[in-house]
Structures are given as C-alpha cells and as structure tokens.
VOMAR-116527 format. One record per residue: x, y, z of N, C-alpha, C, CB in turn; residue in one letter. Coordinates in steps of 0.001 Angstrom, whole numbers, padded with zeros to 6 digits, always signed. Glycine has a CB too. Layout:
% VOMAR-116527
XYZXYZXYZXYZA...
% end
This chain:
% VOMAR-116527
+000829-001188+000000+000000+000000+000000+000874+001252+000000-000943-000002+001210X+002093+000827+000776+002997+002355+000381+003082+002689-000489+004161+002603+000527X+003804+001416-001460+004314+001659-002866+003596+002254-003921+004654+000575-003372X+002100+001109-003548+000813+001699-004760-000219+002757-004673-000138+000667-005057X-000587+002630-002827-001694+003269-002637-002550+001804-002776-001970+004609-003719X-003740+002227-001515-005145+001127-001554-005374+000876-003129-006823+001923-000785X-005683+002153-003859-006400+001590-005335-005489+000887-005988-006909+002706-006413X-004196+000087-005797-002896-000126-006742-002629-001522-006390-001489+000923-006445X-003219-002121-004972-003160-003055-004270-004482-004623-004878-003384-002217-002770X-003742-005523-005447-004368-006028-006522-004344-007443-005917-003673-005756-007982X-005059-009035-005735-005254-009522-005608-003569-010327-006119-006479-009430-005829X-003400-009826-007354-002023-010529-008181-000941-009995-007438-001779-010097-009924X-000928-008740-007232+000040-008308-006449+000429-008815-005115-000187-007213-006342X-000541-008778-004186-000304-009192-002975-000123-010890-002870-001441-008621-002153X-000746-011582-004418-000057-012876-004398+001527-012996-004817-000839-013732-005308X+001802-012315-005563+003083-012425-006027+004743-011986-005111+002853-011592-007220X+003704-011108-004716+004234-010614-002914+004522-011474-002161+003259-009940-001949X+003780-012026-002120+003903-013202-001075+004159-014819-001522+002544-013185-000299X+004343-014984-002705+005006-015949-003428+004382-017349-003178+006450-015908-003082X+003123-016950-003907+001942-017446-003399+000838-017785-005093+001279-016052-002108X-000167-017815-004580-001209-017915-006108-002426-017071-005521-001861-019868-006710X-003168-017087-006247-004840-016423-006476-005540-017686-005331-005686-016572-008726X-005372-018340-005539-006054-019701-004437-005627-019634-003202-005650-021274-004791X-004288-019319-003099-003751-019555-001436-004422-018116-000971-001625-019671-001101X-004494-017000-002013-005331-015613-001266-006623-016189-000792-005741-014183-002421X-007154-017405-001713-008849-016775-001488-008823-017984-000976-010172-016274-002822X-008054-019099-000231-008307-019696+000741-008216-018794+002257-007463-020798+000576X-007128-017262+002854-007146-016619+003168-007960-015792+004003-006878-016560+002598X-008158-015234+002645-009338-013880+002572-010313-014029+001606-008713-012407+002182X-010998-013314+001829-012551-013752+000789-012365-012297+000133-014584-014080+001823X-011809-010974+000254-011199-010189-000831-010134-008935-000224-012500-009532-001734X-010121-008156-000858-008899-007857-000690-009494-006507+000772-008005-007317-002451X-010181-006023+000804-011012-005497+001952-010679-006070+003161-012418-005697+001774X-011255-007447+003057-010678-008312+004067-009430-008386+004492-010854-009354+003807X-008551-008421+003202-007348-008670+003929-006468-007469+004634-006529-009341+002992X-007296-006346+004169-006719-004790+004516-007439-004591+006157-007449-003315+003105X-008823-005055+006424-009464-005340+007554-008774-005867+008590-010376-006057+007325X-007986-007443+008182-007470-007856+009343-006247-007355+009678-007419-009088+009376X-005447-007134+008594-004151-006325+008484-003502-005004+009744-004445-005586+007047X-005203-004437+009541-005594-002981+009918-006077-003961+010969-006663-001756+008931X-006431-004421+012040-006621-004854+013101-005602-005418+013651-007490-005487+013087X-004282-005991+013138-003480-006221+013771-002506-005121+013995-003116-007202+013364X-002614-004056+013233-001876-003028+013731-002670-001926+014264-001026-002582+012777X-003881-002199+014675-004315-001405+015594-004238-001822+017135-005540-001160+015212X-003785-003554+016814-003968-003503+018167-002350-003144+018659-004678-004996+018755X-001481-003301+017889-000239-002953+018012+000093-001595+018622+000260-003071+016835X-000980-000464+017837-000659+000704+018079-002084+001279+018975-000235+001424+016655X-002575+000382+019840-003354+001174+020861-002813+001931+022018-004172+000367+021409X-001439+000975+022192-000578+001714+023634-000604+003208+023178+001377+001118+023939X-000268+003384+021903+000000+004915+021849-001146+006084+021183+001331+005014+020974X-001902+004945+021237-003494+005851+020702-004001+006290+021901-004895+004858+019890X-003895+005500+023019-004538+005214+024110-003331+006413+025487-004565+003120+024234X-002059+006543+025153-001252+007169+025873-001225+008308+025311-000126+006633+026060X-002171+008884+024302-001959+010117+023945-003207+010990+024365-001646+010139+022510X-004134+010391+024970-005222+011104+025701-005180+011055+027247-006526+010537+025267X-004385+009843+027557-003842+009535+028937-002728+010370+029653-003337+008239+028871X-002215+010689+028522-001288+011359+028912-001293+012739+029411-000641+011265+028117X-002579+013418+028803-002974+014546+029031-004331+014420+030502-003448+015098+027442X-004572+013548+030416-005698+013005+031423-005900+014418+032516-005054+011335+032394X-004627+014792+032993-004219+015546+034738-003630+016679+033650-002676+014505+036307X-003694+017084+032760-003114+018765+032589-002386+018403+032170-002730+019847+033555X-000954+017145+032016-000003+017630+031846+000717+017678+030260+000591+017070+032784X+001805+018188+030458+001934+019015+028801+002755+018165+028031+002754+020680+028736X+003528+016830+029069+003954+016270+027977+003879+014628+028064+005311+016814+027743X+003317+014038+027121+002882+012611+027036+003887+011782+027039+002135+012298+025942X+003609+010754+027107+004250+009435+027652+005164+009441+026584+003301+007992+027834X+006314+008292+026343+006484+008369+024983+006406+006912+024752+007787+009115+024478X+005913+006536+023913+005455+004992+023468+006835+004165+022952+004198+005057+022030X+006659+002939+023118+007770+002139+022384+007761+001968+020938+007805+000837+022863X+009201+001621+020788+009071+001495+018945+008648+000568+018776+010209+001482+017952X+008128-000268+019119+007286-001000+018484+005397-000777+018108+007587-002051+019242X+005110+000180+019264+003815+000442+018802+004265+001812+017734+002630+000777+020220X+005346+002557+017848+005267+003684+016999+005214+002786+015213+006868+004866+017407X+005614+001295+015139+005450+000693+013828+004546+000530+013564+005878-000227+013528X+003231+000165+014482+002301-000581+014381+001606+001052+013885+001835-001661+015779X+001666+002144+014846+001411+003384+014647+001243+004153+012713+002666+003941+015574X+002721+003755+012905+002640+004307+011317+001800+003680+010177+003995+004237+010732X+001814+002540+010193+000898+001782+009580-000674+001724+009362+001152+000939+010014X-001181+002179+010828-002462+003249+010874-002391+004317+009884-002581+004017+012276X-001314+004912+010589-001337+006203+009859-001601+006075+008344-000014+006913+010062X-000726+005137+007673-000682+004738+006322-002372+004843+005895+000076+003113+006175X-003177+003841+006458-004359+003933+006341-005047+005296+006566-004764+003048+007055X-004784+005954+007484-005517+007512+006905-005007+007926+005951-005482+008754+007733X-003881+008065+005328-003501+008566+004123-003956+008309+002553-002398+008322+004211X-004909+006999+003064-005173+006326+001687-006230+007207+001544-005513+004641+001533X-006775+006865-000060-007888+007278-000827-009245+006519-000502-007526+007105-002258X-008968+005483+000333-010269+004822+000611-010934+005011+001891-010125+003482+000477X-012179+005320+001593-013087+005979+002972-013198+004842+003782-014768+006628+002673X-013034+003852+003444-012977+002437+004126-012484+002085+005053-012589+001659+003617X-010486+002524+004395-009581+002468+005583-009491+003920+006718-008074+002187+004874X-009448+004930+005927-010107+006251+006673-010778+005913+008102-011364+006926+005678X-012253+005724+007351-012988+005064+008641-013134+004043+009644-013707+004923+008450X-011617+003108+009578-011755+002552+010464-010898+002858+011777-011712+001524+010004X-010147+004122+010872-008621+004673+011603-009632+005587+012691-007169+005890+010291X-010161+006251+012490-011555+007128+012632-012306+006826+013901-012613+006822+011398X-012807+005257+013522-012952+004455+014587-012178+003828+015786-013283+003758+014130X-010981+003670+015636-010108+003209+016196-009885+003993+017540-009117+003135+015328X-009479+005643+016873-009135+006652+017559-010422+006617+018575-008855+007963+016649X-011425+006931+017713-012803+007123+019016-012753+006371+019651-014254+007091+018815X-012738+004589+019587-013050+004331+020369-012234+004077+021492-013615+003746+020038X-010681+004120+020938-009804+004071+022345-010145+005646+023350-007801+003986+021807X-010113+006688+022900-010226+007495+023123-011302+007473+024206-010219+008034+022158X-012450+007625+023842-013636+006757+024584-013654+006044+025734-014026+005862+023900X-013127+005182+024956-012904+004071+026155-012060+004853+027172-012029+002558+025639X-010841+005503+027320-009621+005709+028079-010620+007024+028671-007878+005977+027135X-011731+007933+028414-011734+008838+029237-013761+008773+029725-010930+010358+028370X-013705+007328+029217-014677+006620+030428-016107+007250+030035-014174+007108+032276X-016355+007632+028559-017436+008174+027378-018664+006782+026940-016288+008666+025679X-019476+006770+027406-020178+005940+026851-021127+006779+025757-020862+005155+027927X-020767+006374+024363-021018+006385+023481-022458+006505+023282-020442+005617+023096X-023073+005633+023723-024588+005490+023401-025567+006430+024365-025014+003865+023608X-024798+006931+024994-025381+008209+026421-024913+009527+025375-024090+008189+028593X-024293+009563+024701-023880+010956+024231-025145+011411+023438-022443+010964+023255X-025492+012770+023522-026579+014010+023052-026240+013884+021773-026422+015686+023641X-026773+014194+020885-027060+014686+019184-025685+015848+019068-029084+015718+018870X-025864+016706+019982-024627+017653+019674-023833+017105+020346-024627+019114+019968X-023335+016487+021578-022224+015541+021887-021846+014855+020887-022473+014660+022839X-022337+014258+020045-022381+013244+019183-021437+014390+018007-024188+012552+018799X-022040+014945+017355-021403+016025+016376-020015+016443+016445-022072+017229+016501X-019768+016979+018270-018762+017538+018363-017677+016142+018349-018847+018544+019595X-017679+015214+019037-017348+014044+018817-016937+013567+017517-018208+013439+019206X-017801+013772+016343-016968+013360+015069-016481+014462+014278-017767+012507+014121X-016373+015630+014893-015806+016735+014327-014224+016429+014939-016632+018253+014793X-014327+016472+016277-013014+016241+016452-012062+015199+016014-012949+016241+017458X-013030+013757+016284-012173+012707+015244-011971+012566+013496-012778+011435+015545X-012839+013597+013079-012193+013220+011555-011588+014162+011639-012971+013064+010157X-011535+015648+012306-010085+016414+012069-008502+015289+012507-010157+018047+013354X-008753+014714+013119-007861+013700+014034-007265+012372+012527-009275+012741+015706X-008146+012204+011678-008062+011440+011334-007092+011809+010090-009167+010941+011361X-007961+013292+009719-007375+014254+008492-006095+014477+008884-008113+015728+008226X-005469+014766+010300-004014+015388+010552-003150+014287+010343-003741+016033+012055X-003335+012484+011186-003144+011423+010735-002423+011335+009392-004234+010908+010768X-003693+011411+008233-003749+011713+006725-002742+012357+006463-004845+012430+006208X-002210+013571+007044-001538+014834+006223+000065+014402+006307-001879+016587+007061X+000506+014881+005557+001968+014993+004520+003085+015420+005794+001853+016586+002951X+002173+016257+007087+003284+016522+008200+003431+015074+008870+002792+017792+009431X+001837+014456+008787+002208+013223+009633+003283+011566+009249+000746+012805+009907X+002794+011979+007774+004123+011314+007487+005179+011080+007039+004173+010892+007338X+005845+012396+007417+007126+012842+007783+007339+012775+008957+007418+013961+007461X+006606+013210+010263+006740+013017+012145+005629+011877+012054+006158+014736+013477X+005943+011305+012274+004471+010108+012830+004347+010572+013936+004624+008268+013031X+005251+011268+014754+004681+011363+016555+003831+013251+016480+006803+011313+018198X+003361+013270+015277+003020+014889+015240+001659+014839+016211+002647+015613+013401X+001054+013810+016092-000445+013659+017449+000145+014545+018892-000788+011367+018162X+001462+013890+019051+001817+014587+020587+002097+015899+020578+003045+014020+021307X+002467+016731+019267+002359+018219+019314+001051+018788+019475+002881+018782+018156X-000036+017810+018588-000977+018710+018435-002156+018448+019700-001514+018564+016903X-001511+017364+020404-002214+017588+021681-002052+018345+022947-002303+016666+022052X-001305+018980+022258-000355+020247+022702-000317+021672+022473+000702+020060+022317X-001365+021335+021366-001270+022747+021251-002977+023143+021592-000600+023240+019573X-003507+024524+021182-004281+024936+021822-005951+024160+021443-004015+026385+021640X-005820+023900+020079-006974+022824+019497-006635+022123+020164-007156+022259+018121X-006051+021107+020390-005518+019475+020669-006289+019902+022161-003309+018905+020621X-005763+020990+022806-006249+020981+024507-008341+021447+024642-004932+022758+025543X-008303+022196+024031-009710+022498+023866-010344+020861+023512-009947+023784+022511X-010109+020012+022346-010728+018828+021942-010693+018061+023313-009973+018083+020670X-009305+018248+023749-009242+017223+025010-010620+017791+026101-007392+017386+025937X-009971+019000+026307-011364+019661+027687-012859+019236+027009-011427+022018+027916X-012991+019334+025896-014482+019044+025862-014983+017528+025435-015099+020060+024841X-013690+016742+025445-013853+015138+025483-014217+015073+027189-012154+014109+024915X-013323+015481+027703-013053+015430+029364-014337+016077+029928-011562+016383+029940X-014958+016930+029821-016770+017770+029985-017322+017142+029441-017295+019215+029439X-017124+015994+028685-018365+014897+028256-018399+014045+029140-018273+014088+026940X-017484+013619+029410-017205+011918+030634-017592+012830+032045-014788+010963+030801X-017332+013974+032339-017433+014707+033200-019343+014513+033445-016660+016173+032730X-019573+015446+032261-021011+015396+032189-021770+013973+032786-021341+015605+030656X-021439+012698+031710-021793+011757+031878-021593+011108+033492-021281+011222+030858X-020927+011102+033901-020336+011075+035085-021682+011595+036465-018892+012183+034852X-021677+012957+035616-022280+013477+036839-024164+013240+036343-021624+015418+037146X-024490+012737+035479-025759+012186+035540-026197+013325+034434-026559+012090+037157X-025590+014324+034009-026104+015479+032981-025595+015324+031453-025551+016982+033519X-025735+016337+030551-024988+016315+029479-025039+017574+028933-025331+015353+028619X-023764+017810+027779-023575+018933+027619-024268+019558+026389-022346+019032+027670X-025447+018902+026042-026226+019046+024804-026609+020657+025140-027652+017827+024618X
% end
C-alpha cells in the first residue's frame, strides 16, 4: 500500500508478494477489503498503547505525554498509512479506532452521548483522522503529541473530558 496506494493493491500483487497464487489468497481472505481489515486490526492492536497514551497522557493537565515504544510507533505508522489512503474504508476505520480508544480511556459511553455531543465528537475525530492523513504526519508520525499540545488538541481534550465529566455526573452537555 505504500508503494501503490489502496487503489494499486491487486489480488495478483499481494499474491506475487507473497510468493503465493490467487487460491492460497482466497483460501485466506474472501477479498482484498478483508485482507486490509485484518491487516488494519493487527496493527491497531499494536498501536493502541500509543493511541490510548496520547489522551492519557494529558488526562491531569499535563503538557507532555508518555512516549510509546518502537514498536507500537510501527504498528502506529501503519495506521497512519491507512488515513492517508484514498479509501473511505480504511479512513474510517482509523476514525474508529481513535474514538473508540479514546472513549474508552476517558470513560465516554457512546450510546449516552446528546445529538450535539455526538457532532462535536466526530468533528473532532475526523479532524484527528485528516491530521493522521496529512503529509506533516508522514514525515513526524509522533506529530499527534504536538498537536495535543497545542491549543486545538487541549480544547478537543477539555471538551472530550466535559463529556465523561457530564456523563459522570448524571447530565450532558447538549
């Protein structure tokens, strides 16, 4: 997918890649979605330590986050790869990923969130997903920890944190 991009990534290719046939794929995977699906699940779970330490890290105020091992920063980039593609497919699962660690780590139940909770929520993750995407991120893969740093990144955080807050306290910020 580096080389070609999602649209370049061909059933022949990824057999020949792998020094393999059209049969050993589709004993596999049932298509090539699939195989970008599980792919993209094994490096999400690779790179949750640092999906998950970059909202944690800010949890208490403070200004500078954990720093993750190289091994999730591999698993990391490889996400990243997937926001960069042309397919809303892989986009959206990077999308997902983020929310839901995110979520999860600042204790958001999802299905309690308001119509405008809800909004502000995917405003912030597809900007999240778009910066991911962008040409700075892959050149710094660790550019998430600047921009949770800077004055957007802290505002997204405070009003992730006034949601669980909200929720928390039995209200919401609709």
């Amino acid at each position: 997918m580096e080389e070609v991009g999602y649209s370049g990534v061909t059933v022949r290719r990824v057999s020949q890649a792998a020094g393999t046939n059209r049969n050993s794929f589709y004993y596999h995977y049932e298509s090539l979605e699939d195989l970008a699906r599980k792919a993209f699940l094994d490096n999400a779970a690779g790179a949750h330590p640092l999906i998950s330490s970059l909202i944690a890290g800010f949890r208490d105020g403070d200004t500078q986050p954990v720093r993750p091992d190289d091994n999730a920063i591999e698993h990391a980039k490889r996400v990243m790869l997937c926001a960069r593609s042309e397919s809303p497919f892989l986009r959206g699962m990077v999308g997902e990923l983020i929310r839901d660690a995110w979520l999860e780590e600042l204790g958001i139940d999802d299905s309690r969130l308001t119509t405008e909770e809800r909004a502000q929520v995917e405003f912030i993750f597809a900007g999240l997903v778009a910066v991911l995407g962008s040409a700075e991120a892959a050149e710094s893969p660790l550019v998430m920890t600047r921009l949770a740093t800077s004055r957007m990144g802290q505002a997204s955080i405070a009003t992730l944190r006034e949601m669980a807050t909200a929720q928390s306290d039995g209200s919401s910020l609709g």
